[in-house]
N, C-alpha and C positions, 0 to 999 in steps of 0.2 A: 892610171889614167884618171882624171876629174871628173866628178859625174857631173852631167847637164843638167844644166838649173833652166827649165821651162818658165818663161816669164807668166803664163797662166796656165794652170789645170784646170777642166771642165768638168765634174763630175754629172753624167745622166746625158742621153741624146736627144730628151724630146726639145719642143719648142723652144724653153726658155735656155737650155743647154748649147742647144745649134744654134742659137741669134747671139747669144753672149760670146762664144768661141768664134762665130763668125764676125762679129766688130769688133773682137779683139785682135786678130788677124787681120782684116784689113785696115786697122790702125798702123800695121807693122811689126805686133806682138808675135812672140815664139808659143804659139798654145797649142794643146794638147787635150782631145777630147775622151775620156773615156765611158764605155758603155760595159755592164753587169752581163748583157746579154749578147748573145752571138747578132749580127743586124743583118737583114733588116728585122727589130723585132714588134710585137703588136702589144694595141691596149683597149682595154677596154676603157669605151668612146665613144662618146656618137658621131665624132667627128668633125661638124658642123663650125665652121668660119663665124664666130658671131660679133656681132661688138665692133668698135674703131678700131680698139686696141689691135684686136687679130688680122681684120682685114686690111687697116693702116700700116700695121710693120710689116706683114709678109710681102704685099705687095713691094713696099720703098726697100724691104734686105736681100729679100729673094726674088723678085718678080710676080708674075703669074704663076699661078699654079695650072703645069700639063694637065690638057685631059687624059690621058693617061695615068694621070695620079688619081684623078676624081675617079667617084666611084657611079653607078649609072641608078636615080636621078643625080647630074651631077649638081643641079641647085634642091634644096627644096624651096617652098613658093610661101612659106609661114610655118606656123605654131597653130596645133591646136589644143584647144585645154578641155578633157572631157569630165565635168564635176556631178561625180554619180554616173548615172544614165538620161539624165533629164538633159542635163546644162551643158551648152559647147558656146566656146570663147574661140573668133579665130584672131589672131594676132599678126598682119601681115607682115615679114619679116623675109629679105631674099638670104639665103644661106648657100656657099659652096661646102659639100658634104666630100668627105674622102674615108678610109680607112687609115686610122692610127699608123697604121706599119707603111703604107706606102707618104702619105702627108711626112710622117717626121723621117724619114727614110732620102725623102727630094731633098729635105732641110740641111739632113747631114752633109747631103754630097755637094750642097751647095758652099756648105763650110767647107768643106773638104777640097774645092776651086779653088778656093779665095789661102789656102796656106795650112789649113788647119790637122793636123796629122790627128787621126782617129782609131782608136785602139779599143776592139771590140772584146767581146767574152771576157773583161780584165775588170774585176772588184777592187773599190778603196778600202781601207780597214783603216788602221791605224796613221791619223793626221796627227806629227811630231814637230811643233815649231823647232824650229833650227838660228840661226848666225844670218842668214839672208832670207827668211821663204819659212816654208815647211818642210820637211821629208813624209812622202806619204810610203803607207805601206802597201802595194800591191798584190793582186794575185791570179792568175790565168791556170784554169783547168790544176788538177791535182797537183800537187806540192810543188808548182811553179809561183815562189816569189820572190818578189826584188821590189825595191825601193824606186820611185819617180821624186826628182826637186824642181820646186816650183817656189813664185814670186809672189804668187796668189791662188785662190782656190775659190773657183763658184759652184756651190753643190747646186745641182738642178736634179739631183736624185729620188726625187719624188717622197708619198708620206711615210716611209720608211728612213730615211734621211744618216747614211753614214757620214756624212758631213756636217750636219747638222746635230749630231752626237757627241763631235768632237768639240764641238764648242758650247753646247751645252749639256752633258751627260746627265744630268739631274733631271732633266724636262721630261715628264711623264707627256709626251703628246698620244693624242687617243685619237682612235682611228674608226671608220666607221665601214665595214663590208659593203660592196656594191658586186651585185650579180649579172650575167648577161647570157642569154641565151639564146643561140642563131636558130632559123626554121629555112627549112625548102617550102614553099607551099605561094599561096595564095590567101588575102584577104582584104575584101570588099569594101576596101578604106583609100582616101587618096594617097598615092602613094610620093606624089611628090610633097608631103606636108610632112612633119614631127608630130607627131601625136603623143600626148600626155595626159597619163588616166588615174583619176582622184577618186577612186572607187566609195571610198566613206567620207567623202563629203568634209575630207580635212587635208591639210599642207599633206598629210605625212598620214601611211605610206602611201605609197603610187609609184606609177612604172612607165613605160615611152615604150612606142613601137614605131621604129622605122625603117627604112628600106635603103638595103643597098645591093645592087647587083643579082637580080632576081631573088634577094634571100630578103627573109623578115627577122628584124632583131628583136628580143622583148629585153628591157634594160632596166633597173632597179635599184637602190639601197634597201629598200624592206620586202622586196616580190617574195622571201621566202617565210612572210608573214602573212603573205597574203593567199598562201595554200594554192586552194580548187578557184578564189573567186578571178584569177587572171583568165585561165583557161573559158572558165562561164561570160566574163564579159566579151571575148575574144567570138565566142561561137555567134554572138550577133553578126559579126561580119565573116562569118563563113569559114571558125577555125575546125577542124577536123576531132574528131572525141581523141581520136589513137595519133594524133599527129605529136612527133617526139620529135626533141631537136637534135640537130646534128651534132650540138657540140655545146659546150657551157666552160665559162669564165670567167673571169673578175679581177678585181682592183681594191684598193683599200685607200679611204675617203679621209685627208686627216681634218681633225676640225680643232683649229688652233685662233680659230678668229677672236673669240674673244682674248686669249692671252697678246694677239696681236694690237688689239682697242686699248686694253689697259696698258699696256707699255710694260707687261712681265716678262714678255718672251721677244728679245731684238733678232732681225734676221742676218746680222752679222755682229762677228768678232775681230779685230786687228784686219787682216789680209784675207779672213774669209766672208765670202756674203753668199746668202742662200737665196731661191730664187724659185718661184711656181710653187708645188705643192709641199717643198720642202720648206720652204718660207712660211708657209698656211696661207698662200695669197689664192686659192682655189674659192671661186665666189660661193657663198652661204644660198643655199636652197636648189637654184637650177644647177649650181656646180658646173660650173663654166670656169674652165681652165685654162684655155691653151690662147685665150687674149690677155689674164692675168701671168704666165708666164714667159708669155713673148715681150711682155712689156717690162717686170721684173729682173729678165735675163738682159734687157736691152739699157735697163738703167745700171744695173750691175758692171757689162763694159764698159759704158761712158765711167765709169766712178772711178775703175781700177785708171785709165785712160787718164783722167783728169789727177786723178794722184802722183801720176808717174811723172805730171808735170811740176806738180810738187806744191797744189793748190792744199789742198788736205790730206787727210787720213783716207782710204779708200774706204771705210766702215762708215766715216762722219758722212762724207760724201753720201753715199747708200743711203744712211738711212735719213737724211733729207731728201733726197731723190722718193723714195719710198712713201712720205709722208700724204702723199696724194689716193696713192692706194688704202694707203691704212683707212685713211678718213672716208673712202667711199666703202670698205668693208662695213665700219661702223653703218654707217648709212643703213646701209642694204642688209646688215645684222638687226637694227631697230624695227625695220619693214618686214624682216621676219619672223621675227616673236611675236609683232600686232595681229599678225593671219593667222596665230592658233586662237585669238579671241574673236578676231572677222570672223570665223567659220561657227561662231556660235548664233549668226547671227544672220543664217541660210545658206544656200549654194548661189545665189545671185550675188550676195553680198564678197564672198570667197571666191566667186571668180572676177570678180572687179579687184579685187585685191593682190591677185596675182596676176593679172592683165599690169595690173602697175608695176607690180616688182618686177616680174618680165622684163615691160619698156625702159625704165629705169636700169635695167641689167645690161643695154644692151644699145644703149642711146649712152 
């Protein structure tokens, strides 16, 4: 018997994974989403809706997002930026806040309406061009594998990127730890705000504490740099000495932006294009991800889409589509190597300077 040639594989189920597989499906495409882990599964997140990008696509692919998805504040009401103990920036900004696992979890099932067959706990390994497509290698639970054929390939696999291996195996991309830590408890902070804490009076490090569903999150790339002083900043507003968290864990942050600037690293090859954090389109500083992947994933359909009409290459396609992003990465990469000199130059000055990169990140 012949094996099935999927007109698209989707590797990865967040954001930019489920919008891409969702417009290639309701194009009319035969696709095929696969997810690493059993779904619905979580990430470490803050969650938060920000930007056009995010709020503009989910609304126009998927609708509104259930209360039932949101998590309870379901908006918060702004940003605030704490610089030291002296300096507070408030930024007003409305956000819908949810948890990672229920937000991309509505997304999948909404591909999953529109056509999309979804094939969970199943890892890609080995992407083999073939005569029409690729042959990927698969795998499910202990020594379950077989091969999927496919037309195209959009890895949405995040900064670990088996997709984005295949097409470039040489690419040292470096990755940066980000920690997360849930609490039960109570503290004397608004709780429907974002709060972000610049302890030493610089971009870097610092940590966010926000709230979802009676629990307190403390979130970070360097929090375990910053030892006792989170804990001591935290007791101002009434964190407990012996308060331990329920539970801790993390993600890993790629930081590819400048090979994206200079035009070393392309986020596609022939029939494959990358997309979100396997792209390196995760924005520089706040690390806001999931309106650069929703947006990435959604240019990616249109490309393979427009290909098939036989306008160009679905790569050429991509990465002129792409060219928008690249250029506001650049941007927003410039605005943040200026804030390690702002900050030499007080906490007034350093939080005016991310008061702007903020609005700039998000306007």
């Amino acid at each position: 018997m012949k094996n099935k040639r999927w007109d698209v594989l989707v590797v990865g189920s967040g954001p930019g994974g489920c919008i891409a597989a969702k417009v290639c499906a309701d194009a009319g495409l035969s696709t095929v989403l696969l997810e690493k882990e059993m779904l619905p599964r979580d990430k470490a997140c803050s969650g938060m809706i920000l930007g056009p990008w995010a709020k503009n696509l989910i609304r126009e692919q998927f609708g509104d997002i259930p209360a039932d998805v949101l998590a309870e504040p379901r908006r918060y009401n702004g940003i605030t930026l704490h610089i030291g103990r002296e300096g507070i920036v408030e930024i007003p900004q409305s956000a819908a806040v949810a948890w990672r696992k229920n937000l991309d979890y509505w997304m999948c099932r909404k591909a999953m309406q529109a056509g999309v067959q979804v094939r969970d706990a199943t890892r890609a390994h080995a992407i083999k061009k073939d005569e029409a497509g690729y042959e990927v290698a698969l795998s499910k639970g202990k020594g379950q594998r077989k091969s999927i054929y496919t037309r195209f390939v959009v890895g949405a696999d995040g900064a670990h990127s088996a997709v984005r291996k295949s097409i470039r195996p040489d690419l040292k991309a470096c990755c940066r730890p980000a920690y997360r830590e849930c609490y039960q408890g109570d503290l004397s902070i608004e709780k429907d705000r974002f709060h972000w804490f610049f302890p030493l009076h610089s971009p870097s490090p610092r940590f966010d504490v926000n709230f979802k569903d009676g629990f307190f999150l403390v979130e970070g790339g360097d929090i375990r740099r910053l030892g006792t002083t989170i804990p001591q900043i935290l007791r101002d507003y009434g964190f407990p000495r012996d308060l331990k968290p329920l539970w801790r864990d993390g993600c890993v942050v790629p930081t590819l932006h400048d090979d994206l600037v200079k035009g070393s690293f392309l986020p596609a090859g022939d029939k494959i294009l990358l997309v979100g954090d396997a792209a390196g389109f995760l924005l520089p500083f706040t690390h806001e991800g999931i309106g650069s992947a929703l947006k990435s994933g959604m240019l990616a359909a249109e490309s393979i889409i427009e290909a098939l009409s036989g306008k160009s290459t679905a790569d050429q396609l991509y990465l002129k589509k792409v060219e928008g992003i690249t250029t506001f990465l650049k941007r927003l990469r410039l605005l943040q190597q200026s804030m390690g000199e702002t900050a030499k130059d007080g906490a007034e000055a350093l939080a005016e300077a991310m008061k702007k990169f903020i609005e700039e990140t998000l306007i």
